[in-house]
C-alpha positions, -999 to +999 in steps of 0.1 A: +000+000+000+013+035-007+009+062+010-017+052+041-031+077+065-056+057+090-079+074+114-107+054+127-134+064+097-111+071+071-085+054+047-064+073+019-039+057-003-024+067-037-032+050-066-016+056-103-039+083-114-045+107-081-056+103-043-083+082-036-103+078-004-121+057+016-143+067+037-156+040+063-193+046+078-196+029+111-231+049+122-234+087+136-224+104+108-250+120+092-233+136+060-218+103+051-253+082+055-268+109+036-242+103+003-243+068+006-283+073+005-283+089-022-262+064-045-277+036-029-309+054-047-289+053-077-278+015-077-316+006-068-336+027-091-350-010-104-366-010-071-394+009-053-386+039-035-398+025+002-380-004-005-350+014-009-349+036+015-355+005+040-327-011+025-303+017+023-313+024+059-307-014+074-273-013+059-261+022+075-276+005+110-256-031+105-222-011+105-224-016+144-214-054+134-181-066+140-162-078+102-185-052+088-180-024+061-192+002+044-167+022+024-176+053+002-152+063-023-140+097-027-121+107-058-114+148-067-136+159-035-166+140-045-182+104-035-181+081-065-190+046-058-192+025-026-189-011-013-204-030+016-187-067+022-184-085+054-172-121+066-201-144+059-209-162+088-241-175+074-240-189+036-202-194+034-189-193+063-151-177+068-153-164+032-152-127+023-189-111+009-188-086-017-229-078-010-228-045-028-208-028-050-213+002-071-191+031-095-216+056-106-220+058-144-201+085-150-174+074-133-172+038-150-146+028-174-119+046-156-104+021-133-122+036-103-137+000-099-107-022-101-093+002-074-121+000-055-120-040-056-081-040-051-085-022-021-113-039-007-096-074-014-070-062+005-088-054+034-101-088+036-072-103+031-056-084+060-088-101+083-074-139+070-100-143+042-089-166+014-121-167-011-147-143-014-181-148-028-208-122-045-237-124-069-233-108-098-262-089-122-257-097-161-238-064-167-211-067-140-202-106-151-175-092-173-161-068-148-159-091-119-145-117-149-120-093-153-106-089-112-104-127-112-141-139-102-154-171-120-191-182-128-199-211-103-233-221-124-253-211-090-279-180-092-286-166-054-320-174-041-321-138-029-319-120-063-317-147-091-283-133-095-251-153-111-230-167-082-186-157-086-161-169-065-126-159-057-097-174-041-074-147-031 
């Protein structure tokens, strides 16, 4: 890692093209819930609007779990994606989850994802994960293709998604 700064909510590194930062919610912050909100909005716009604020609002409140996170990324002073992974304890036990992942539109296509990923790999690496699991929408199959994810024939019976797995 180059160039870390850790407080307790927030992580900045240097990658190739500028700094990037993570910003961690862990609950209490306001401003933070409120951006994350708001792109949360953005990756669910399939769904309906009281659904997602429920959602959104369940995983701002579960950041008070231990082997937790929610990270908003922060690139040129403004919030541009987000993650929110864990250590399954559940499904897969002892493996990594990638539950939500998301690079606004705009952003895309700029290597703001594969960042993202990199860094969040690396975080669960750090906590002794080995393989990490996610389910995958149709567009995003290439993308996680692309970080190293493979296709394990499975679709989630909470979304109908495609099932990837990692060893890391």
């Amino acid at each position: 890692m180059m160039g870390n700064v850790i407080n307790p909510a927030r992580l900045l590194w240097d990658v190739m093209a500028g700094d990037f930062e993570l910003v961690r919610i862990t609950g209490g912050d306001d401003e933070l819930s409120k951006a994350f909100m708001e792109m949360g909005d953005d990756y669910m716009s399939s769904e309906p609007p009281e659904l997602r604020g429920r959602f959104l609002r369940s995983v701002v409140d579960l950041q008070v779990e231990e082997d937790r996170w929610l990270f908003l990324l922060r690139s040129d002073g403004e919030f541009i994606g987000f993650v929110h992974m864990k250590v399954d304890r559940t499904d897969r036990p002892g493996w990594g989850w990638m539950m939500e992942f998301y690079i606004r539109p705009e952003h895309r296509m700029r290597g703001h994802g594969r960042r993202l990923y990199e860094r969040s790999e690396e975080i669960l690496r750090d906590r002794g994960i080995r393989d990490i699991w996610l389910t995958s929408n149709p567009e995003a199959v290439p993308f996680w293709k692309a970080v190293g994810y493979i296709e394990t024939g499975e679709k989630a019976d909470f979304n109908d998604y495609q099932v990837m797995v990692k060893s890391v």
